[in-house]
N, C-alpha and C positions, 0 to 999 in steps of 0.2 A: 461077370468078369470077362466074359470071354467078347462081348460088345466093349467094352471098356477098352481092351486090349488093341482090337480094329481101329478103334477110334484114334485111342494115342498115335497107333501106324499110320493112321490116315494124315491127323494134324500135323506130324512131325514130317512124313515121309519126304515133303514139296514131288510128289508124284497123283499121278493119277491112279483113282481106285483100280480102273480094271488091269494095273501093273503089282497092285499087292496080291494077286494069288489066293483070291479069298472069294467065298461062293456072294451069287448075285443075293442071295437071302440074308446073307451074315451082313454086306453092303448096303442093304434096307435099314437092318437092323441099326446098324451103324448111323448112318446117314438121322435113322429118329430121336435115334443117340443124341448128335450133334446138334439138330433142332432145338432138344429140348432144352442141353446146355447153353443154345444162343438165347432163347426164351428165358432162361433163367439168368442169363448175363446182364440182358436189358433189366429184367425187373428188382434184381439185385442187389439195388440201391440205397442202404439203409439211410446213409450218411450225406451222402454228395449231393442229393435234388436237394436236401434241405441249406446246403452251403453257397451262397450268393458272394459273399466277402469274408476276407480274413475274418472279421468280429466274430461269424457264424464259427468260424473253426475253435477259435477259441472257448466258444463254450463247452468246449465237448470233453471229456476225460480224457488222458495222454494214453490210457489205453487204447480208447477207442482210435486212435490215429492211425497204426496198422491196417485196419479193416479203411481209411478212408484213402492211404496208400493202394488197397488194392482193389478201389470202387474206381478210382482215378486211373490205375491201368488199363480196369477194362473196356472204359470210356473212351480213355484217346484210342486204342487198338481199336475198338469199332467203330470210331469215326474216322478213323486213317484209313482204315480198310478198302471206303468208295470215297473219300476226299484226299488224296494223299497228301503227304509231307513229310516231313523230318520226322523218323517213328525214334530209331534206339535211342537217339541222343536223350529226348526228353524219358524215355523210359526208364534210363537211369537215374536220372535226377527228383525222382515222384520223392520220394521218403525228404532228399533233403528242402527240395520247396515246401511240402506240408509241414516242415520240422520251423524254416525261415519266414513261414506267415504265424506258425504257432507262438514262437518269442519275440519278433520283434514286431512294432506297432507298424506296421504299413498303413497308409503309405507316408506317414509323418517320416518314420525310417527309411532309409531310400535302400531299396537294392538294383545293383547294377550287373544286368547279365554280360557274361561275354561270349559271343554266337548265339544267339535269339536262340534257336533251334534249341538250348536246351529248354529252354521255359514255356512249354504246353500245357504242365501245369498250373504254374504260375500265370498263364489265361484264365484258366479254367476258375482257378480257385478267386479270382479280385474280377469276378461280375460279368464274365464272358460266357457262360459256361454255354447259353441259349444260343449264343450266335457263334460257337465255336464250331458248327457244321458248316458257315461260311470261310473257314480261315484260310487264306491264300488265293482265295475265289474273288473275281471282280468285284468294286464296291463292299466286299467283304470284310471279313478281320486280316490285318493284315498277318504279314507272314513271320515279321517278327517285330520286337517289343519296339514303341515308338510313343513319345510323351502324347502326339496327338491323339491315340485313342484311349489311353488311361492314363489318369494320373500314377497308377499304383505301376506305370512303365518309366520308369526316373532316366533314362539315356535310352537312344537307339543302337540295336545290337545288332548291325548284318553283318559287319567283318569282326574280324577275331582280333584280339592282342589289347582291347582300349580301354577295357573297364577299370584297370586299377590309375592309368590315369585319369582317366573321367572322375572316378570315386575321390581322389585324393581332391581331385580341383574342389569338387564337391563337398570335402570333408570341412577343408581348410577356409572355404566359404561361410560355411557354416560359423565355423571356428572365428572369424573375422566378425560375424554380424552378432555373435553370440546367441544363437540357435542350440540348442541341443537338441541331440540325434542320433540316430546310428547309421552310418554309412557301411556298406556289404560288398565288397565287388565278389562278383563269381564266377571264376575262369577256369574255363575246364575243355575238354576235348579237342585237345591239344595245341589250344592256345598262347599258353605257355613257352610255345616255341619262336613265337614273333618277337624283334625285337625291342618293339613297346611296348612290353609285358616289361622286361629287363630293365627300360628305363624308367617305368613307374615304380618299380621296386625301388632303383637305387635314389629316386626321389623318396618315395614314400622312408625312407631307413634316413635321410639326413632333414625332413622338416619333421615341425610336433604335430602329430595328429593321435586320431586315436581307430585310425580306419582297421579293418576288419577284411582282412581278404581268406576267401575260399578257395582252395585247390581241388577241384573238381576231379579226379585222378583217374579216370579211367582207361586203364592198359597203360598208358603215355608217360611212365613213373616219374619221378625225380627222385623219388626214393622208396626204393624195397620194401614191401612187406616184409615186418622181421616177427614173424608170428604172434604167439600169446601175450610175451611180452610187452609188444605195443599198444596194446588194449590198459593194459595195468600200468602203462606210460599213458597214457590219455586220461588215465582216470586219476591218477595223482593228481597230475598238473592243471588237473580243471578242478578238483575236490577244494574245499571250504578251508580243510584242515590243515590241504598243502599247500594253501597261499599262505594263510596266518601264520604256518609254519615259515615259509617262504620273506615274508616280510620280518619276523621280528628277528630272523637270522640274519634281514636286511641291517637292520636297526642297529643292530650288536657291534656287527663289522663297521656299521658308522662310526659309531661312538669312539672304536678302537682305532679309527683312521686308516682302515683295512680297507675302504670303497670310497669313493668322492663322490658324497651328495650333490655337491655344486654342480656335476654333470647331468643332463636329464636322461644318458639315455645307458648312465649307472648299473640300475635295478635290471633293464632287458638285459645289459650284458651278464650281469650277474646271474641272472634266470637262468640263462640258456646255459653259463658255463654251468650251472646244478644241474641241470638237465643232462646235462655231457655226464657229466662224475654219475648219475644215476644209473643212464646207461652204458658208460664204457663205448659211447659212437662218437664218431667226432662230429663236429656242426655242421649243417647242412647249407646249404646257398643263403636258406634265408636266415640263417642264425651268423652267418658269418656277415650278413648286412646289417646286423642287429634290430632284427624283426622277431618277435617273440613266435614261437612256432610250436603248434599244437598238433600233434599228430605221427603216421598216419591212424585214420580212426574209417569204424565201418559206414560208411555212407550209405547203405543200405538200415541200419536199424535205426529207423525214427525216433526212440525213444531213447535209447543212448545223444542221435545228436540233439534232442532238444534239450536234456538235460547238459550236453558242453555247451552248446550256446548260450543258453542262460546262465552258465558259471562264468563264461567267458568274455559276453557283451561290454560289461562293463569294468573291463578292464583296462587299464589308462596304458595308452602309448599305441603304435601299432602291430599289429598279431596278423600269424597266418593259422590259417584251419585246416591240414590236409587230409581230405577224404580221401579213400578208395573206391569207387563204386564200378558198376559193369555196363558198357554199353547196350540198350536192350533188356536188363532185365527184366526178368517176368513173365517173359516171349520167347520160348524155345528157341524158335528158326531164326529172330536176331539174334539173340546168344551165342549160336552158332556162326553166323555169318553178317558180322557186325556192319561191312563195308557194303554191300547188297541192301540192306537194310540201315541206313543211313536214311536213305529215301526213297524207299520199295516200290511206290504209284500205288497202284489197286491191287488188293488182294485178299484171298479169303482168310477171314480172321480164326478159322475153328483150324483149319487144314494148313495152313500155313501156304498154301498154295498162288504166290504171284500172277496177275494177268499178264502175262507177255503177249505182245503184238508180233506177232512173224509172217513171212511169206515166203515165195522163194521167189516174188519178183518186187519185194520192199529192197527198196537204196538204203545206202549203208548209214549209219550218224556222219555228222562230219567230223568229228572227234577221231572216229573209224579209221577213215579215210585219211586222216594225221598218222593215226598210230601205224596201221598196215605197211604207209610210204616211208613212215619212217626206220621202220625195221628193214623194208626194202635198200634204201640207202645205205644205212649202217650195214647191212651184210657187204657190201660193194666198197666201202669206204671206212675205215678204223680210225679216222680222225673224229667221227662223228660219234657225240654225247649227246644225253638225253637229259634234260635237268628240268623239274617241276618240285613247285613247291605245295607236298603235301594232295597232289591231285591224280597219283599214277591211272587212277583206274578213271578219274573223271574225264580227262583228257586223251584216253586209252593210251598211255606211253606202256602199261601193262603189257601189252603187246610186246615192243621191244624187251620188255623186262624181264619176263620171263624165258624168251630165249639169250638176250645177253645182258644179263643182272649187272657186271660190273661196269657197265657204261652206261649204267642208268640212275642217276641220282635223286632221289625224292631228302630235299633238306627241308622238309617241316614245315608248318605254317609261318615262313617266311621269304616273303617275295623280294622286299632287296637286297637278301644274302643272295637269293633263288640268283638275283640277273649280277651281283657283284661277282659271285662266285663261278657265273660265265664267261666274265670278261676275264677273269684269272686263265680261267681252261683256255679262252680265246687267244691270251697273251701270248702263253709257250707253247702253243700249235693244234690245240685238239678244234674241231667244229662243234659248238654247243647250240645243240636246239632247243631254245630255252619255253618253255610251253606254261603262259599264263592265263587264267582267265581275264577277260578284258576289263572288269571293277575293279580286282585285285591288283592288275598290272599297276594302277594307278597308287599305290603304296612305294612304288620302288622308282619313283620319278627321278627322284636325284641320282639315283643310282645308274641309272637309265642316262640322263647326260654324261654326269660325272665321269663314271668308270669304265662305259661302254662307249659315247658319239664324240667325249673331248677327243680319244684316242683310236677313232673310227676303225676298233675293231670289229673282229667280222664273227659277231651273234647273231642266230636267225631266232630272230622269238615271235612266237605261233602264236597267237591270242583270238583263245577260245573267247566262246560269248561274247560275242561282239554283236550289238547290237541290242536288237529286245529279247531280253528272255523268258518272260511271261511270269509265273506266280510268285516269283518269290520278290519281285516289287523292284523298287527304286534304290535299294544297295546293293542290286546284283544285276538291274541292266548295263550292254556296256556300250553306251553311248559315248564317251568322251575319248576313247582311244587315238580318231585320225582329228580331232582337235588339239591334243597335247602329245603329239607324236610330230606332228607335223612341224613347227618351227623347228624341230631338233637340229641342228645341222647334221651333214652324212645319215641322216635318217631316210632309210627308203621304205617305201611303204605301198603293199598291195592287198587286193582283196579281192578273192573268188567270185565268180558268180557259179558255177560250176563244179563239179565233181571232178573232171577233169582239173580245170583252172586252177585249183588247191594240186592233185598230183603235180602240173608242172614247175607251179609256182615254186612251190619245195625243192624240184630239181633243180630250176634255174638258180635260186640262192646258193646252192650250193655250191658254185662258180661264181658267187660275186663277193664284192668285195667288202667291210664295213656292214654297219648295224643291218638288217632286213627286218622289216613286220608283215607277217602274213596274217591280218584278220578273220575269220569267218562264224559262221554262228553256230545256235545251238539245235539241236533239230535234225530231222532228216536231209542228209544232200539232194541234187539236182543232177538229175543227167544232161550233158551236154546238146541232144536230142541228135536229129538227124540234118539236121541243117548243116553241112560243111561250116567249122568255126577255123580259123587259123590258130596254131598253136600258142602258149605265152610266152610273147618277146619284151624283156627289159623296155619299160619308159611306153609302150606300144597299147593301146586301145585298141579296139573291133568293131567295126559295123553290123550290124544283126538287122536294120530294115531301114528300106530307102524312103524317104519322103521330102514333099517340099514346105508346107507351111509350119511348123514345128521340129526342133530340132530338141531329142531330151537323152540328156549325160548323164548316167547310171554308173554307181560303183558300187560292188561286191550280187551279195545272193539275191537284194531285194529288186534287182537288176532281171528278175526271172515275175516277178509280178506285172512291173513295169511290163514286157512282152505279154503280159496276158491283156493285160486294160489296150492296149496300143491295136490288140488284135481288132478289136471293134472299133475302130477308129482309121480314118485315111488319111494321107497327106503328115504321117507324124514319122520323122525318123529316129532311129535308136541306137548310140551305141554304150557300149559296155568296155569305159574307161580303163578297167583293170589292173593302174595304179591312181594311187593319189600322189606321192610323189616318187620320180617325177612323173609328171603330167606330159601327156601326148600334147605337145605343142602341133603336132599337123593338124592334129582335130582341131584341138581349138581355134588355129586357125580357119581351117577350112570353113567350121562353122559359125565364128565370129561375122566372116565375110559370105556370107550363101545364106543367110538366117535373120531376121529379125526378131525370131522369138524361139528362146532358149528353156529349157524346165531341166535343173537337176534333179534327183533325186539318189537321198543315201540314208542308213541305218545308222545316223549319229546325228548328234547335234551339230544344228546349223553353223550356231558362232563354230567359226576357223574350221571347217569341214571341207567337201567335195564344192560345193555352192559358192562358199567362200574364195575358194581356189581362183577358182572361174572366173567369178566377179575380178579379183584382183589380176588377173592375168589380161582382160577386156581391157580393165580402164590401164594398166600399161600400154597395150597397145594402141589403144584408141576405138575398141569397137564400142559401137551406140548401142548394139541389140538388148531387148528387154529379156534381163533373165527372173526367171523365177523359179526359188527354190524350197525343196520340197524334202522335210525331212522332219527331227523336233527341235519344238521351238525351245524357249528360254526356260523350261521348267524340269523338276524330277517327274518321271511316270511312275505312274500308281502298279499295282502290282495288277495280277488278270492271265485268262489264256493267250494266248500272242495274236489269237485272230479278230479279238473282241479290242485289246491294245492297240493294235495298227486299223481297226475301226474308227478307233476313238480318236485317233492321229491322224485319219484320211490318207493313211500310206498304203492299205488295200487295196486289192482290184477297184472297188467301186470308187475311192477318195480318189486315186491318181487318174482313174478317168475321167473323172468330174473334175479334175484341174485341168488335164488338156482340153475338154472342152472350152470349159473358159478361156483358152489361150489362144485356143481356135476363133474362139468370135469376136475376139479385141481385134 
């Protein structure tokens, strides 16, 4: 008991043993402990080595399902451990993926995740389970569901909001070709909040279909747990007794001309209003769309939800299913600290203990370096708002937030309320720094013309990720930002190479006028170094090294590579544009005419990028010089660490030297 004891304090502590106050012997003791439990976690496996595909699952008793719910936790927790990735999400979802492969026939039935990140399971369990130690790894599994690596992945899930339209398209496809099926959308982790979610809904309530949506519920409510009761509300309305019941009461009120048959969506409305009268609650969003609405139910016991799914599947019209489940479960320290453990990196799986990287002479994220300046400003300035959507801590606006909470707005997994809801604040006088990720920003496009650049008001929106972000693939690089930023008109547009660069950048916006985008990436910043740089001036570029045969135009941080390949090389000069628009016209000029041979290079795609810029600003004027541009080309990149991606791209040290070369000996 008393090893026992240590132990739990050990796992749970997130400290270091020699801070528990406990003898170096008892720490032995302990530590053999743990062993033995990691030794017995691996071998553990009654169930899961023998499960290849859903069919396997199905053979097995609906008892046994529990025990495969908690073979499946302990699998992904120790392979997350030393591969990291999205831990809580999927950890809450184990019971109801084993529950959604056990009833419905995958993959003839399609399920539609919404945020890949919840479905680890749903890997593991439809034939992955072997190569699930590569997932998010180069050439590996990717990082989330995508038709190209399984069929049993029916749509790609990297943003949030799209499943219940994809599902409907889906449904009603079906529906068309005369297919039968079960279509499932399942959206959870607080997707819900987008407003795509909203418009599938009010699609899904006025065409016939028969889809099936899951409300994945965790913390993110729509509606209260209302205790014991709702349990004994799930189990009516899903029971045998209380449909039969349910339909012939249908039948009666027909006959009496008390309901219109000739209506088809009659019986829902009448369900739900018996639903109401049973509980004494009034309708909820989705009963007021007239979506048949099941729940809330425990989304943790597997065997309750396979028995509502299979009372439920085949019920005609469309229905929602709302779970309750817990970010994490399973796993102490996520339980505790759900938003940490979203996606923790490496960590010991017995101790709960994360690998953090520190120093005291490590440069800070660039995220950091957003959040730090921009508390700075705001303490100087009360005009200045902070608005993200659904990313306080990812974008470190936390920072500002928890010294001044009410000027900091986190509006949900929705990116074009996120920037409409800026150009409101912008309108009647506040400064809104509107902080996106750079994939995501690409949701709120119209909104972005529309209601911010028609009426050049003055938003500064920061967008994180910009550029390559490494594991999590091709719906989270952000390559398109100074492509579809850039025709905007009143759109200005800059990007760091620097740690500095970002400080000033920030400052200077906040004296200008109309839309700003400050881009930078993900990752450690860059110190400015010791090379006297001139401060950032509006529309202004920098020289960083002089040369004659080669002349190569760098925008943002990959602008710090570039200087490294350039070191070993002569005759090549460099500068470090600092906007895209607008663009240093003295440079270009200067180098139009002093140059015969030009190489951009930037952190986005070519089409309508930094290169692009160039080229069209040349042949305005009339310069002949050969440029060549250096960035990605026409395609999505695969997922990877970021040094193996810009490998694979030749935007490395080694690829950008080996194109000056070339440029050199033409």
């Amino acid at each position: 008991m008393q090893v026992q004891r240590y132990y739990k304090k050990m796992k749970y502590a997130n400290i270091c043993p020699k801070n528990l106050h406990i003898s170096k012997k008892s720490c032995i003791f302990a530590r053999y402990f743990i062993l033995r439990r990691c030794a017995h976690a691996r071998m553990a496996y009654k169930y899961l080595t023998e499960i290849e595909y859903p069919s396997d699952l199905k053979k097995l008793p609906i008892q046994a399902l529990p025990r495969v719910c908690e073979e499946l936790r302990s699998f992904i927790i120790q392979e997350l451990s030393h591969n990291p990735g999205h831990l809580a999400s999927s950890l809450g979802t184990i019971e109801l993926t084993v529950a959604l492969h056990y009833v419905f026939d995958t993959p003839h039935d399609k399920l539609i995740w919404d945020v890949g990140h919840q479905a680890y399971a749903h890997k593991i369990l439809t034939g992955r389970r072997e190569r699930f130690n590569t997932n998010r790894q180069f050439k590996g599994l990717a990082p989330f569901p995508t038709p190209k690596e399984s069929e049993y992945d029916a749509f790609v899930a990297g943003h949030a909001s799209n499943s219940i339209s994809a599902a409907l398209g889906m449904e009603v496809a079906d529906e068309l070709q005369g297919i039968r099926r079960n279509v499932v959308a399942i959206i959870g982790d607080g997707a819900m909040t987008g407003g795509l979610a909203f418009e599938g809904l009010n699609n899904t309530s006025m065409d016939r279909n028969n889809l099936l949506i899951i409300l994945n519920d965790n913390n993110m409510a729509i509606d209260p747990i209302r205790g014991g009761f709702t349990q004994y509300l799930v189990d009516i309305t899903t029971s045998e007794r209380y449909n039969k019941w349910r339909w012939k009461t249908y039948q009666w009120l027909t006959k009496m001309h008390l309901v219109d048959e000739r209506k088809t969506d009659t019986l829902r409305r009448f369900s739900n209003n018996m639903k109401n009268i049973l509980t004494r609650q009034p309708s909820n969003i989705f009963q007021g769309l007239n979506l048949r609405y099941f729940g809330p139910a425990d989304g943790h016991n597997v065997e309750d939800l396979v028995r509502i799914l299979s009372e439920i599947k085949n019920h005609q019209g469309p229905k929602v299913l709302h779970i309750i489940t817990k970010k994490g479960k399973g796993y102490e320290p996520a339980e505790n600290d759900q938003t940490i453990w979203h996606a923790p990196g490496k960590f010991d799986p017995e101790t709960g203990i994360r690998n953090e990287i520190s120093g005291e002479n490590a440069m800070p994220l660039w995220q950091d370096v957003f959040g730090n300046k921009l508390l700075e400003l705001a303490r100087k300035n009360e005009k200045i708002v902070g608005v993200t959507p659904a990313m306080p801590t990812g974008c470190s606006m936390c920072i500002m937030q928890r010294e001044i909470p009410e000027r900091v707005f986190d509006v949900g997994i929705a990116e074009g309320h996120a920037v409409t809801f800026s150009a409101g604040l912008a309108k009647e006088g506040a400064l809104p720094y509107c902080n996106i990720y750079s994939t995501f920003m690409q949701r709120a496009y119209d909104n972005i013309v529309h209601d911010v650049a028609l009426q050049n008001l003055h938003v500064v929106f920061c967008i994180d990720r910009a550029g390559i972000v490494g594991n999590d693939g091709a719906t989270h690089h952000g390559l398109l930002d100074m492509t579809y930023l850039r025709p905007i008109p009143n759109m200005q547009i800059a990007a760091p190479m620097t740690k500095e660069d970002l400080e000033e950048m920030m400052e200077l916006a906040e004296t200008m006028e109309g839309p700003v985008a400050i881009r930078y990436p993900r990752g450690k910043s860059v110190p400015r170094g010791e090379q006297p740089v001139p401060k950032v001036e509006y529309g202004k570029g920098v020289q960083l090294r002089d040369g004659k045969d080669v002349a190569v135009l760098s925008i943002g941080a990959i602008g710090n590579t570039v200087n490294e390949a350039i070191d070993q090389l002569t005759s090549v000069a460099h500068w470090n544009m600092r906007w895209v628009k607008p663009m240093d016209t003295t440079i270009l000029d200067y180098v139009g005419t002093h140059y015969k041979k030009v190489v951009t290079v930037e952190d986005g795609m070519l089409n309508g990028g930094l290169g692009s810029a160039v080229l069209e600003y040349f042949a305005d004027k009339g310069y002949t010089c050969h440029v060549k541009r250096l960035g990605i080309d026409d395609q999505f990149v695969e997922h990877g660490n970021p040094a193996e991606l810009y490998h694979m791209l030749k935007l490395d040290k080694q690829g950008i030297c080996e194109s000056l070369l070339q440029e050199q000996g033409k």
